[in-house]
N, C-alpha and C positions, 0 to 999 in steps of 0.2 A: 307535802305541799301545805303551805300557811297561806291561808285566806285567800280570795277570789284572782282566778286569771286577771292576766292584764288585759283592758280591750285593745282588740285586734291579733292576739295570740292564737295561732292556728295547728300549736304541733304541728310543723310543717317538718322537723326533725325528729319526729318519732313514726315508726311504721305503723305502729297499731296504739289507743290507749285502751286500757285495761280500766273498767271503771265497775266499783262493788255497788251494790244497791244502799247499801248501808255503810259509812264510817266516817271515821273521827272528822271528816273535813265539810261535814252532813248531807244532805239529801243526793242521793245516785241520780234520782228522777232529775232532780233543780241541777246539777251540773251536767248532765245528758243533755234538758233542754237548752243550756246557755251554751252547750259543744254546739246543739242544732242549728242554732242562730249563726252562726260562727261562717260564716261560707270560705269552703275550702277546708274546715277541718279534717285533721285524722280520722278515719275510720275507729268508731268505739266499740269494742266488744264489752255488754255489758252484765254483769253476775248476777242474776237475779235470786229470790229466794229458794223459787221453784221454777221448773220449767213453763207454768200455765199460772203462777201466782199473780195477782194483782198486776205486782212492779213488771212484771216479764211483759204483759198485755201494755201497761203505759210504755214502758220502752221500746218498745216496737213502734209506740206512735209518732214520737219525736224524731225516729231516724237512726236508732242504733246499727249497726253494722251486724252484726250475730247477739243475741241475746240466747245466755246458756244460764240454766238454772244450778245452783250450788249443791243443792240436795244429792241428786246422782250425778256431778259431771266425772267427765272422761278423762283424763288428762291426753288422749288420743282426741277426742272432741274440740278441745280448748287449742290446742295444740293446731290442727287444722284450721280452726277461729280464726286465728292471730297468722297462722300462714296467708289464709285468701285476703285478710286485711291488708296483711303486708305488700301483698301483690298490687294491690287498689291502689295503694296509695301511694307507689312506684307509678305507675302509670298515667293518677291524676296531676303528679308531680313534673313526669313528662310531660305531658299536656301544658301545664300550668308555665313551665319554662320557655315554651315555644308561643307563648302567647304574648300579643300586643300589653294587654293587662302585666306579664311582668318585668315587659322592659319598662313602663311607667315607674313600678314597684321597686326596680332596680336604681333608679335617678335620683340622688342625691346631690340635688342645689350645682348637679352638671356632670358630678362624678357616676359613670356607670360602675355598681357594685354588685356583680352578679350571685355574693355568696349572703345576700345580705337583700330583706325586703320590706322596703319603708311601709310602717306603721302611722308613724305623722311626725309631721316636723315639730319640733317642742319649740326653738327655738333659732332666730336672725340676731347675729350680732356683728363688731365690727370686726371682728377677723375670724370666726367661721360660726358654722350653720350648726346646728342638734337636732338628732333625729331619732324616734323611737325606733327600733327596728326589731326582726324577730331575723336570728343567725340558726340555720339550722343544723349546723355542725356544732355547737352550742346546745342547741337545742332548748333555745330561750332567747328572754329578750334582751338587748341592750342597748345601751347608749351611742348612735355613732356621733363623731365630732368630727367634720369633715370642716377642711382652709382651702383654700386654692394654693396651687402651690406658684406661687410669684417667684419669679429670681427680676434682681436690678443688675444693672451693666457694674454696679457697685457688689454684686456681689448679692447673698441671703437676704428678700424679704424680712423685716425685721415682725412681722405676722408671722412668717412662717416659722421663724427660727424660734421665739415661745412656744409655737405648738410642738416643735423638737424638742424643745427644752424643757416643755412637761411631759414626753412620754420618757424622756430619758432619767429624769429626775423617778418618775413614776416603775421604772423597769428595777430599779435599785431597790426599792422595799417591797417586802411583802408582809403586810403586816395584819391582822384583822382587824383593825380600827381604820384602814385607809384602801382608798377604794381599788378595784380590782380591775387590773387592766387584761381584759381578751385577746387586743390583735392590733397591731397596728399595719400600716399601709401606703404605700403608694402610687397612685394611677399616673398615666400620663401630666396631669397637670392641676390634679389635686391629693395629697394628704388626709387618711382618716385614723380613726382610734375610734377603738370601739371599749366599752366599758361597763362596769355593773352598774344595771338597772335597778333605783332605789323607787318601788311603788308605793311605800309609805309617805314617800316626800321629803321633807328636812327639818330639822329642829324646830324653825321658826313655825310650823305648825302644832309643833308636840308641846311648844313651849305656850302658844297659846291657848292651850287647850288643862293649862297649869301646873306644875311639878311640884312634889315635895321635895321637902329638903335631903334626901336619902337620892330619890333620884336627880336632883340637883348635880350630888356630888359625883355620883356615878357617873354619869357623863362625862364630869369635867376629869375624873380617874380615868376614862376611857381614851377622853382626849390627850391629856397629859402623855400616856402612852404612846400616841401615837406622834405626838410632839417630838416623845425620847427617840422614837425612831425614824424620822427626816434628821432629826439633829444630829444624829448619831454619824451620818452619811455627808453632812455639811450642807443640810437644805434646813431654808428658814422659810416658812409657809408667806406671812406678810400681806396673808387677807383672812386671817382666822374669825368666822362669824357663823352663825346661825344656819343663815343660807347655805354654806360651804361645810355644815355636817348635816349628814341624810342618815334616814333611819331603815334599815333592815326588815324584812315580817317579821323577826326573830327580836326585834326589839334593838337588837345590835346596832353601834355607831358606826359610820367609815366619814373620815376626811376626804374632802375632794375636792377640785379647781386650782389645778399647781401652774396655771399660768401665770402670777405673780409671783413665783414662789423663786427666791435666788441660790444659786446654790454657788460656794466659795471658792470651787475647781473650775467652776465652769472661764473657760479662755473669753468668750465675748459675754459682754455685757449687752444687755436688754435692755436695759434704762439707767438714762443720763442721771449722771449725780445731782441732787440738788432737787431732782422732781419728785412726786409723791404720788405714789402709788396705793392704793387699799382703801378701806372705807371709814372716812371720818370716826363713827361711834367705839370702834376697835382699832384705832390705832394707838400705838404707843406714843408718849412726849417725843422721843427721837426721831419716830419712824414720821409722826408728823410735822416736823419741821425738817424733813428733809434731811438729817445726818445720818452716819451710819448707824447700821441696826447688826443684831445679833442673835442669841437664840432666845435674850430674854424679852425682845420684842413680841416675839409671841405670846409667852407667859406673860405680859403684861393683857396683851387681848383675848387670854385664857380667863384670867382674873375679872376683865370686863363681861366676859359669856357667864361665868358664874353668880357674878353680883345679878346680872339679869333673870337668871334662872330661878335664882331665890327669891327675888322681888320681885320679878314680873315686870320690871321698868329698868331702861337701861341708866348707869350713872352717873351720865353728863346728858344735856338735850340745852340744842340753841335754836335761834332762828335758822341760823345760816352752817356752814360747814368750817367755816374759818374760826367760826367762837367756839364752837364743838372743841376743835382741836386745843384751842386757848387752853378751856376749862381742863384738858386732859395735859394738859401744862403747867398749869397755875393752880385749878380750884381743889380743896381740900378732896380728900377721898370719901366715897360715900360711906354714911352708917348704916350696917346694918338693922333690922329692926333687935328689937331685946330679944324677943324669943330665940334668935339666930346670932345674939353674939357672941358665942364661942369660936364663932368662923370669922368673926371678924378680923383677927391675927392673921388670919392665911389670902382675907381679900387683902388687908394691909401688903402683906408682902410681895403679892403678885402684881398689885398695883400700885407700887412704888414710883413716886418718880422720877428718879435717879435707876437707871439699870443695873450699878453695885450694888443698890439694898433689894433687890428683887432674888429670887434662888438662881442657884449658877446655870443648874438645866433642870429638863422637866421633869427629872427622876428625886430632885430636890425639892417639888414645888408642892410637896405636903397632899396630904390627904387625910382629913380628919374625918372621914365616917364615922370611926369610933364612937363621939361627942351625939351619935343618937343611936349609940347599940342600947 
């Protein structure tokens, strides 16, 4: 376990936890009490040093479920611990099911999810709802993305048919830089995905909070990977930013929000030729004027994530979103600072403005760490 539960996490898919008085993840006593607080948690069996030591006395006071001391235990003692736990927490589970409290807990933005129980809604958008939730066959927490599921007399909801067309896109790789899809779904008359929970958040906070230029590249080697592999497959991402890479407790990157994302097999099209889709500061010259794009379009807003990363400032910046896009058209490519220009070659190339002078795919688009071994 890396760094503190998520709030609202209840182990509500484990029978019993098992929690030491001492280790790597620190104080038994301080995660005992944040279990305490927690209403509804699993039953804790907690290991104390000794049976009558200090920590045995404070865990008892928080609400531990069996507090067994390590010095003499039993494995017949411990054994029985986690048996009556288990039992507990079968039947507060029962309880909890048949309650007014989890049909509310069940309600997502209309969809009843009985395997699944809202934590908070993250977010309203125009074609569906996020919601934290805690999956107990899982046995964690994750992201659901719930749409309603519209049909017109014309045939597929053009709403609902991107949210197919990112879980189908999404069922095709599996890669560890790109996010992890758990389950998808159908109810009567809405659409869910459920998905990994990222509790460190997304780049845009790791990135304010400054990178060096080692970890700069890292990221953008992570990304690039993960570029290789939608390319691989004939998906072009087409909103590659900040926001849309999240960070791991492990430090790790994943890719996520393939609702923009096209991919070259697919029979229907999502979006009319000629519109523009993604966000001004990472788009490509093509992608933002509306012609076709390819996989170097990404690599181009690879190049813009990196120039940011290095310099802390993204670069092109306008009044408006129209000049943005000009300047990613027309104005010179930015400089590096000196200390960092030996990577200059590699933002030249990714941020090319002609899509032939850019690298073919992402497996070509360089990686010079080396230049600070």
């Amino acid at each position: 376990m890396r760094g503190p539960l998520t709030p609202g996490f209840l182990a509500q898919g484990f029978s019993a936890v098992l929690l030491d008085h001492g280790w790597k993840g620190g104080s038994g006593l301080d995660w005992l009490r944040d279990f305490h607080s927690r209403d509804g948690f699993a039953p804790v069996v907690f290991l104390s040093e000794d049976d009558e030591s200090p920590d045995a006395i404070e865990a008892r006071k928080p609400g531990a479920f069996a507090v067994l001391g390590k010095a003499k235990i039993k494995h017949t003692k411990l054994n029985d611990a986690i048996r009556r736990a288990a039992d507990e927490q079968a039947k507060a589970q029962s309880r909890w099911r048949m309650s007014a409290g989890a049909k509310m807990a069940q309600d997502f933005a209309g969809a009843r999810l009985k395997a699944y129980r809202r934590i908070d809604h993250i977010a309203k958008g125009s074609v569906s709802d996020l919601f934290l939730a805690e999956n107990a066959d899982i046995g964690g927490v994750v992201v659901l993305k719930v749409t309603p599921a519209i049909r017109k007399e014309t045939g597929i909801d053009q709403s609902m048919e991107r949210f197919l067309q990112e879980f189908e896109i999404l069922r095709e790789i599996q890669h560890p830089n790109i996010v992890k899809i758990h389950d998808l779904g159908v109810t009567d008359d809405h659409l869910y995905l459920a998905m990994e929970h990222f509790a460190r958040g997304d780049l845009r906070k790791r990135m304010s909070e400054g990178l060096t230029a080692r970890q700069s590249l890292t990221y953008a080697r992570d990304l690039a990977c993960a570029l290789e592999a939608i390319h691989e497959v004939g998906i072009f991402h087409r909103d590659l930013k900040p926001g849309n890479v999240m960070l791991r407790d492990d430090g790790s990157i994943a890719l996520i929000d393939f609702g923009l994302a096209k991919h070259v097999a697919l029979k229907m099209e999502v979006t009319d030729k000629g519109l523009i889709f993604g966000t001004p500061h990472y788009m490509s010259p093509e992608q933002g004027h509306g012609k076709p794009i390819d996989a170097r379009s990404d690599l181009y807003a690879l190049g813009v994530m990196l120039y940011e990363m290095l310099t802390g400032r993204k670069p092109f910046d306008a009044e408006n979103h129209m000049a943005i896009l000009v300047h990613h058209a027309k104005a010179p490519i930015p400089r590096l600072p000196e200390r960092l220009g030996v990577l200059q070659p590699l933002i030249d190339r990714l941020m090319a403005k002609e899509p032939a002078d850019r690298p073919v795919d992402a497996a070509g688009s360089g990686n010079r760490g080396d230049a600070f071994d």
